[in-house]
PATORNU-369244 format. One record per residue (C-alpha): residue number from 1; x negated, y negated, z negated. Coordinates in Angstrom, 1 decimal, decimal comma. Each point is the difference from the previous one (the first is absolute). Example, Ala and Ser with C-alpha at 12.3 -4.5 7.8 and 13.67 -1.06 7.14 Angstrom:
<rec><seq>1</seq><px>-12,3</px><py>4,5</py><pz>-7,8</pz></rec>
<rec><seq>2</seq><px>-1,4</px><py>-3,4</py><pz>0,7</pz></rec>
***
This chain:
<rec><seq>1</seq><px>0,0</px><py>0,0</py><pz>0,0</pz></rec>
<rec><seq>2</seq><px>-1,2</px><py>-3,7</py><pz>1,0</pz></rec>
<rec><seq>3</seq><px>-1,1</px><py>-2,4</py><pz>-2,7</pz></rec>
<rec><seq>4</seq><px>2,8</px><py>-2,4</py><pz>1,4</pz></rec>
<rec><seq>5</seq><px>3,1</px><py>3,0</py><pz>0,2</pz></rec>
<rec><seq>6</seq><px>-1,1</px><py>0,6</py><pz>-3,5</pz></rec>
<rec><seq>7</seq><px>-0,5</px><py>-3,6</py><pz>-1,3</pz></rec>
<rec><seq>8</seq><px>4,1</px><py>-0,4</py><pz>1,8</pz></rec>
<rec><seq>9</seq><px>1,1</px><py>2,8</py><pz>-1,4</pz></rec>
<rec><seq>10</seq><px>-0,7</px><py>-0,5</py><pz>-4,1</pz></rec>
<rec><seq>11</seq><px>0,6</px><py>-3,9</py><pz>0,8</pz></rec>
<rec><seq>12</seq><px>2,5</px><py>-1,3</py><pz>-2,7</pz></rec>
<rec><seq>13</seq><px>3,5</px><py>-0,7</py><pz>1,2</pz></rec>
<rec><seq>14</seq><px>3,0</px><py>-1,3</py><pz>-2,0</pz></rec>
<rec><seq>15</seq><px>2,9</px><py>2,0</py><pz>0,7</pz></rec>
<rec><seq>16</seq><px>3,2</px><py>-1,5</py><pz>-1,4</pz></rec>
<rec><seq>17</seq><px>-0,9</px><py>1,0</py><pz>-3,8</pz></rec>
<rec><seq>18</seq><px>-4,0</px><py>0,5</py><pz>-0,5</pz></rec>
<rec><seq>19</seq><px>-3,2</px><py>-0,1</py><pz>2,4</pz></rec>
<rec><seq>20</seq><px>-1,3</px><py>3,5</py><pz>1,4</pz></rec>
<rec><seq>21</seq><px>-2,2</px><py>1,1</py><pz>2,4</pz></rec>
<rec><seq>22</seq><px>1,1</px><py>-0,4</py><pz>3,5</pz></rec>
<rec><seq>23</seq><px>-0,5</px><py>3,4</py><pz>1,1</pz></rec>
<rec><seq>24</seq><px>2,6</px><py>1,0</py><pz>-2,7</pz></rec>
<rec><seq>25</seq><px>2,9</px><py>-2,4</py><pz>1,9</pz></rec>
<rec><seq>26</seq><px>3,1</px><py>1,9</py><pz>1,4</pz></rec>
<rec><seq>27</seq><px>2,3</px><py>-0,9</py><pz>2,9</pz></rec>
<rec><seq>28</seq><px>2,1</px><py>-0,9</py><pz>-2,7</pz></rec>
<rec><seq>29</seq><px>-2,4</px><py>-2,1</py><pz>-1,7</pz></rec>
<rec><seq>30</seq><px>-0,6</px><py>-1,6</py><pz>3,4</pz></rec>
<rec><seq>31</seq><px>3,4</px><py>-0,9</py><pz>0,8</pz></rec>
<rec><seq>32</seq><px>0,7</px><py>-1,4</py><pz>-3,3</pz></rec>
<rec><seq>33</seq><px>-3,6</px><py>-2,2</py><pz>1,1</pz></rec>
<rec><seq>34</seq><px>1,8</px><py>-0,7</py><pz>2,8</pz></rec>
<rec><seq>35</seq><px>3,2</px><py>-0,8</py><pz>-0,9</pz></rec>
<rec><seq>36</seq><px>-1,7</px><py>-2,8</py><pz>-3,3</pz></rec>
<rec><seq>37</seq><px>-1,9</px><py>-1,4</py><pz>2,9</pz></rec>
<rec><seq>38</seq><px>2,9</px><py>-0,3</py><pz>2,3</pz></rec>
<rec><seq>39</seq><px>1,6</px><py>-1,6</py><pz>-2,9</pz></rec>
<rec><seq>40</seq><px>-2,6</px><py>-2,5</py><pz>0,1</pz></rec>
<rec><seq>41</seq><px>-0,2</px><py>-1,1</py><pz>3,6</pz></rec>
<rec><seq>42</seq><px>1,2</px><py>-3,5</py><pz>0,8</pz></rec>
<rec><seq>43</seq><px>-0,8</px><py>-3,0</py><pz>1,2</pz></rec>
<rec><seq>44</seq><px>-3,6</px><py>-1,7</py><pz>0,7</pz></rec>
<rec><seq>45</seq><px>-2,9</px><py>1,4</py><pz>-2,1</pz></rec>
<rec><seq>46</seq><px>1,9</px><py>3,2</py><pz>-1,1</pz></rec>
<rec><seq>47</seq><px>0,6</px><py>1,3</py><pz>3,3</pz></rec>
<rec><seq>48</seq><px>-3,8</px><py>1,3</py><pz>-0,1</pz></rec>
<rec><seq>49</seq><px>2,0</px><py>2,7</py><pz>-1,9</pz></rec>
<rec><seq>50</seq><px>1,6</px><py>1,3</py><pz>2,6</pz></rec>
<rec><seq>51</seq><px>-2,9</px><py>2,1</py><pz>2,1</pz></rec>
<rec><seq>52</seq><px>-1,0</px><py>2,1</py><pz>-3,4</pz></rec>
<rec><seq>53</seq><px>3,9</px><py>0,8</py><pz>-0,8</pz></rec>
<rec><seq>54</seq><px>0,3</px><py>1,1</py><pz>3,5</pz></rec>
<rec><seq>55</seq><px>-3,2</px><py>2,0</py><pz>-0,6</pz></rec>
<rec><seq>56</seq><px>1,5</px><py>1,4</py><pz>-3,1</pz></rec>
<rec><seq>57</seq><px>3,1</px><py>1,2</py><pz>2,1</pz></rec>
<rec><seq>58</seq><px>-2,4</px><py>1,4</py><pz>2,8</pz></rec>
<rec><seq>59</seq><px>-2,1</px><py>1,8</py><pz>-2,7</pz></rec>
<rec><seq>60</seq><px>3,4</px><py>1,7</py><pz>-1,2</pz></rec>
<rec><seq>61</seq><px>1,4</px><py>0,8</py><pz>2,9</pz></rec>
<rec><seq>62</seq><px>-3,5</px><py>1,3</py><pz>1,3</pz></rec>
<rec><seq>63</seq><px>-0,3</px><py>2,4</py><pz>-3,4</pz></rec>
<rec><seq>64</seq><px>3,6</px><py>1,4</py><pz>0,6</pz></rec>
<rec><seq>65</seq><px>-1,0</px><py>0,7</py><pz>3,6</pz></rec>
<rec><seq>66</seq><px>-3,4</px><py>1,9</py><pz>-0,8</pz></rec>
<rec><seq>67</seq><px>1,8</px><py>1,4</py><pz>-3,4</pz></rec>
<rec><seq>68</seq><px>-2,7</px><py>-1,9</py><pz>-2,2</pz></rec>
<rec><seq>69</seq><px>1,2</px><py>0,3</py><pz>-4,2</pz></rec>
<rec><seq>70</seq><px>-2,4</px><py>-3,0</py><pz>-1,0</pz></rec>
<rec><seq>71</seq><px>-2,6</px><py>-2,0</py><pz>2,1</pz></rec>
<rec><seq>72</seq><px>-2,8</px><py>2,3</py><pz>-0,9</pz></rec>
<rec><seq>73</seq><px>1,9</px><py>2,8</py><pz>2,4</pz></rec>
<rec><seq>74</seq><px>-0,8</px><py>-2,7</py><pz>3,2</pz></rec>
<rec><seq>75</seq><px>-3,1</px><py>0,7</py><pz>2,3</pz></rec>
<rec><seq>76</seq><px>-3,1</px><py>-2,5</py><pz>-1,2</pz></rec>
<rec><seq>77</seq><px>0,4</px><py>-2,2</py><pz>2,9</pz></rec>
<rec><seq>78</seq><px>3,7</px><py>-0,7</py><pz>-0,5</pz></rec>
<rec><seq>79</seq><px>-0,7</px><py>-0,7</py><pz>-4,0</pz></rec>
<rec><seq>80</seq><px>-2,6</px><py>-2,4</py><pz>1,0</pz></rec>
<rec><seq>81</seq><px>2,2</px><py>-1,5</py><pz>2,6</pz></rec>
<rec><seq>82</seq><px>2,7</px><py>-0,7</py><pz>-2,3</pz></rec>
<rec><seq>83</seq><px>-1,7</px><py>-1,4</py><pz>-2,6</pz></rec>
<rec><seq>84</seq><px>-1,3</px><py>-2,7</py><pz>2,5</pz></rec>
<rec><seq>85</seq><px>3,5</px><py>-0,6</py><pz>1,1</pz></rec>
<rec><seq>86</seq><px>1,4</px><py>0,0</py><pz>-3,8</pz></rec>
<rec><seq>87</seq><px>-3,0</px><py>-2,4</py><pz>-1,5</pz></rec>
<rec><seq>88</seq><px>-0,8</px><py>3,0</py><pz>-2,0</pz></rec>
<rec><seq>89</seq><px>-3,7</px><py>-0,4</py><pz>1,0</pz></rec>
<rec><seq>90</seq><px>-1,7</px><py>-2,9</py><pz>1,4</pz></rec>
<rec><seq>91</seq><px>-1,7</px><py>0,9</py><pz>3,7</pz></rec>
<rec><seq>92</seq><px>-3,8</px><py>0,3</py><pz>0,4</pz></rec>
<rec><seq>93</seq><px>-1,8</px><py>-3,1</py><pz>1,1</pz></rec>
<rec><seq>94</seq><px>2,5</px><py>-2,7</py><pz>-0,9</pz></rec>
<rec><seq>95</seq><px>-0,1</px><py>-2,8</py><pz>-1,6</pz></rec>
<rec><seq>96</seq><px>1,0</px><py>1,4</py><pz>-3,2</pz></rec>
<rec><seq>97</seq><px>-3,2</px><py>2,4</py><pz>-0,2</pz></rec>
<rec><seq>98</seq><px>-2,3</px><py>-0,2</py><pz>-2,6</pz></rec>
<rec><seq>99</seq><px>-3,1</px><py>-1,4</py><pz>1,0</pz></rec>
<rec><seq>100</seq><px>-1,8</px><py>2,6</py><pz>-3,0</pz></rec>
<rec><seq>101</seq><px>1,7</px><py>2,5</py><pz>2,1</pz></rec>
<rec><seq>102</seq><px>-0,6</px><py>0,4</py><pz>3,5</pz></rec>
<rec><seq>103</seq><px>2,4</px><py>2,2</py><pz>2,1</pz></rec>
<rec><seq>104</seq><px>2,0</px><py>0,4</py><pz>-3,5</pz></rec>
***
């Protein structure tokens, strides 16, 4: 497993009542991501919102369709992909990388 599949995967998310790892996260836990988010969307600065709660729904709908139980069940790639899309984890090289940490 890749440094960056397992640094998404035990990545804190808050799920409605505590934070836990994000490989841990349901479909349920991800439409109920979804649906708080959604909840959120409106005018002007919020709408950044709105591409992670579509993520959130695309994450659930993709677990249901590959018959994933938690995150952890998804292929490396798609875990890292969707904790790009979710904010979960920041991408390599931007502007948000620490300088101590190259490539972190």
């Amino acid at each position: 497993m890749s440094e960056e599949s397992s640094r998404a995967l035990e990545a804190k998310v808050y799920d409605g009542e505590a934070y836990r790892p994000f490989g841990q996260m349901t479909a349920e836990d991800a439409e109920g991501r979804a649906a708080e988010l959604k909840s959120l969307m409106g005018f002007g600065p919020t709408m950044r919102v709105r591409p992670v709660a579509m993520a959130w729904v695309e994450l659930t709908k993709l677990m249901a369709e590959r018959g994933a139980a938690t995150v952890a069940d998804l292929d490396e790639q798609t875990v890292v992909d969707y904790a790009r899309k979710l904010w979960i984890v920041q991408p390599s090289g931007g502007i948000m990388q620490d300088p101590e940490k190259p490539g972190a």
